[in-house]
C-alpha positions as CSV (number, residue, x, y, z in Angstrom):
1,X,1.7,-32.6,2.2
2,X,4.3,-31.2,-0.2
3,X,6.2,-27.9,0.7
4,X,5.0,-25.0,-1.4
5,X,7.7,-23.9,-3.9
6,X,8.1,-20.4,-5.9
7,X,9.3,-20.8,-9.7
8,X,10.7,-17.2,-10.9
9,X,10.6,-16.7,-14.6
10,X,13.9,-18.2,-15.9
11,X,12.3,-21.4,-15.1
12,X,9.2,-21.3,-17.1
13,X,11.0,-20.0,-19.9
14,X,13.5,-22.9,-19.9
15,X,10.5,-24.9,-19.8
16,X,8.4,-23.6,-22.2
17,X,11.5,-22.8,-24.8
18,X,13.6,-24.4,-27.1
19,X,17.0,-24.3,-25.9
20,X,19.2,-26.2,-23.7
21,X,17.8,-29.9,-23.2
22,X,19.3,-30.3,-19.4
23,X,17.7,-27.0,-18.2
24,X,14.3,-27.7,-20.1
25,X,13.7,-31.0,-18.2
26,X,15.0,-29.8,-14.9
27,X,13.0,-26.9,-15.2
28,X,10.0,-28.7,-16.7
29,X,10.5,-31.2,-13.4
30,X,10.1,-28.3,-11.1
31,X,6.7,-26.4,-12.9
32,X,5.3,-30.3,-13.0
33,X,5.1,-30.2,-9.1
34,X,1.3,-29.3,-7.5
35,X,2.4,-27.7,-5.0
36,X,3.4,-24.6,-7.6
37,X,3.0,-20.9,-6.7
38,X,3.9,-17.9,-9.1
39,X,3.2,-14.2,-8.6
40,X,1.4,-11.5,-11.5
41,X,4.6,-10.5,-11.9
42,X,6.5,-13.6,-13.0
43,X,3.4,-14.4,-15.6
44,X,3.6,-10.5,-17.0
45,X,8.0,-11.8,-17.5
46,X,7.0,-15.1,-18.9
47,X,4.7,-13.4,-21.2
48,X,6.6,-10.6,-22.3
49,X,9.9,-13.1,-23.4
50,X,7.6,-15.6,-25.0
51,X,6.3,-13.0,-27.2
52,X,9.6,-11.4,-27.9
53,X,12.1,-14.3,-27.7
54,X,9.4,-17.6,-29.0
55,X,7.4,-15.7,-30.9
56,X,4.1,-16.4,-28.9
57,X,1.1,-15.2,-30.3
58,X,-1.6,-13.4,-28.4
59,X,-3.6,-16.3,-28.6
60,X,-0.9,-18.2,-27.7
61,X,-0.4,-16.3,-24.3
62,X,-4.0,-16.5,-23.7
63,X,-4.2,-20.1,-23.7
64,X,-1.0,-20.6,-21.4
65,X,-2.5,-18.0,-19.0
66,X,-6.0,-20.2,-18.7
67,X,-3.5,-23.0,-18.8
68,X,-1.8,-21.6,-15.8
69,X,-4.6,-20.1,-13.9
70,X,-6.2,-23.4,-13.7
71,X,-3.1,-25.5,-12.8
72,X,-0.9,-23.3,-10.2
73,X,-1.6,-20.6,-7.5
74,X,-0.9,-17.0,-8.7
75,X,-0.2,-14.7,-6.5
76,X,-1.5,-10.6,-6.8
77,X,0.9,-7.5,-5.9
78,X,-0.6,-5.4,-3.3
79,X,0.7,-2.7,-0.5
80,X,2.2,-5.3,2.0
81,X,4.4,-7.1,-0.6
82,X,5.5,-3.3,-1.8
83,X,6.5,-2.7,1.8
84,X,7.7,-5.8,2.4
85,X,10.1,-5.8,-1.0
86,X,11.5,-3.0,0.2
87,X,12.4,-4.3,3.6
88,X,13.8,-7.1,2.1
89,X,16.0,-5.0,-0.4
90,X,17.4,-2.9,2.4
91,X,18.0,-6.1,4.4
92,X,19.7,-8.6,1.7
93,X,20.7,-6.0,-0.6
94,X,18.7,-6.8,-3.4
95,X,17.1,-5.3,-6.5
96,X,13.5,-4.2,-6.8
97,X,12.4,-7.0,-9.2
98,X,14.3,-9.8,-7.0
99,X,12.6,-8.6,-3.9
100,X,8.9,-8.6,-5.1
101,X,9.3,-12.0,-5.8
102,X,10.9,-12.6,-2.9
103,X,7.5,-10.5,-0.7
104,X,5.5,-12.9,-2.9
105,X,7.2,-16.2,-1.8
106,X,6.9,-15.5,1.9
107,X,3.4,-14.2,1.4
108,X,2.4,-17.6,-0.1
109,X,4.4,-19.2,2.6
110,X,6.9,-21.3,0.1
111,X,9.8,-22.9,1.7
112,X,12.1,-22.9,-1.8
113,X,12.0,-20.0,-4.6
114,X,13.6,-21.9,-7.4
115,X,15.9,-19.2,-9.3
116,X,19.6,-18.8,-11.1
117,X,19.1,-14.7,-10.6
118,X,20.3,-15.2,-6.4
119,X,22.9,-16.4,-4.9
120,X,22.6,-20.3,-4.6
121,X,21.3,-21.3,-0.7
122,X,20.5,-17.8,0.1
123,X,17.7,-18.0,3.0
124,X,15.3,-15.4,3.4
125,X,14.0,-14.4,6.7
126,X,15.0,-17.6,8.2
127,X,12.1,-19.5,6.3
128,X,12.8,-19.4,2.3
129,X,15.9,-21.0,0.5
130,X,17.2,-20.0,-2.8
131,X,17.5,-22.4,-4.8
132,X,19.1,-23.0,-8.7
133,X,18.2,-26.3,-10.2
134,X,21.0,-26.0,-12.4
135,X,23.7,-26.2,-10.1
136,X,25.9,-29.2,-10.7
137,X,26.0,-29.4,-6.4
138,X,22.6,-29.1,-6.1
139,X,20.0,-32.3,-5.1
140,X,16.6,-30.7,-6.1
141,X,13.8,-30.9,-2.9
C-alpha cells in the first residue's frame, strides 16, 4: 500500500495551468498518484486562482470539483484541526494558512505534504516531511 501524500495548492495549479512545462509534469506526476488527499481549503485556493488567473468558468469549477470529489480524498475543517493549526504555528513558527494544511495532513495521516511555500525537508511532528518537487536535489517518493 502506497503512503498517503497531501498536495497544497501550488501544485494543482501548476497542473491544471499553462505555464512552466517542467513544474506542470512534475506536478501533474504527483496529483496522478491514488493515494491523493487534499483539504476544503486547498480546493476553495485552487478555485479561487483558476477563476482569477485561467479564467475558469463556474461551470468550469463545477466540473473539476465532481472531477475531484470522485478521484481524491478531501478533507473538512473542523475544531481539532483549528486547535491543532494553532499548536503547530506556535511550535514551527508558521502562518495560519500553512498550518491548516499542515492539521489536515496529519489528520489524514499522510507521510509527505508536497509544497514550495515550507522549507524543503521540514518534518512535522516527527511523522510528515515537506516536500518541493521542484527542487533540483530532490528524488520525488
Amino acid at each position: 500500500m502506497q503512503n498517503k501524500i497531501f498536495a497544497d495548492s501550488n501544485i494543482w495549479l501548476y497542473a491544471l495551468m499553462e505555464g512552466d512545462s517542467a513544474k506542470k509534469s512534475i506536478a501533474g506526476g504527483i496529483i496522478l498518484r491514488k493515494n491523493v488527499v487534499i483539504s476544503v481549503q486547498v480546493v476553495n485556493e485552487i478555485s479561487v486562482n483558476l477563476i482569477k488567473k485561467a479564467n475558469y468558468t463556474d461551470k468550469e469549477i463545477l466540473v473539476l470539483l465532481k472531477n475531484l470529489k470522485e478521484k481524491y480524498v478531501i478533507s473538512g475543517l473542523n475544531y481539532r484541526n483549528l486547535t491543532q493549526s494553532a499548536e503547530i504555528r506556535i511550535r514551527y513558527k508558521l502562518s495560519f494558512w500553512d498550518s491548516l494544511i499542515i492539521s489536515s495532513a496529519l489528520q489524514n495521516s499522510c507521510d509527505i505534504l508536497y509544497t514550495e511555500d515550507l522549507h524543503q525537508g521540514l518534518i512535522i511532528e516527527n511523522t510528515l516531511k515537506v516536500v518541493n518537487p521542484f527542487d533540483k536535489v530532490v528524488n520525488l517518493p
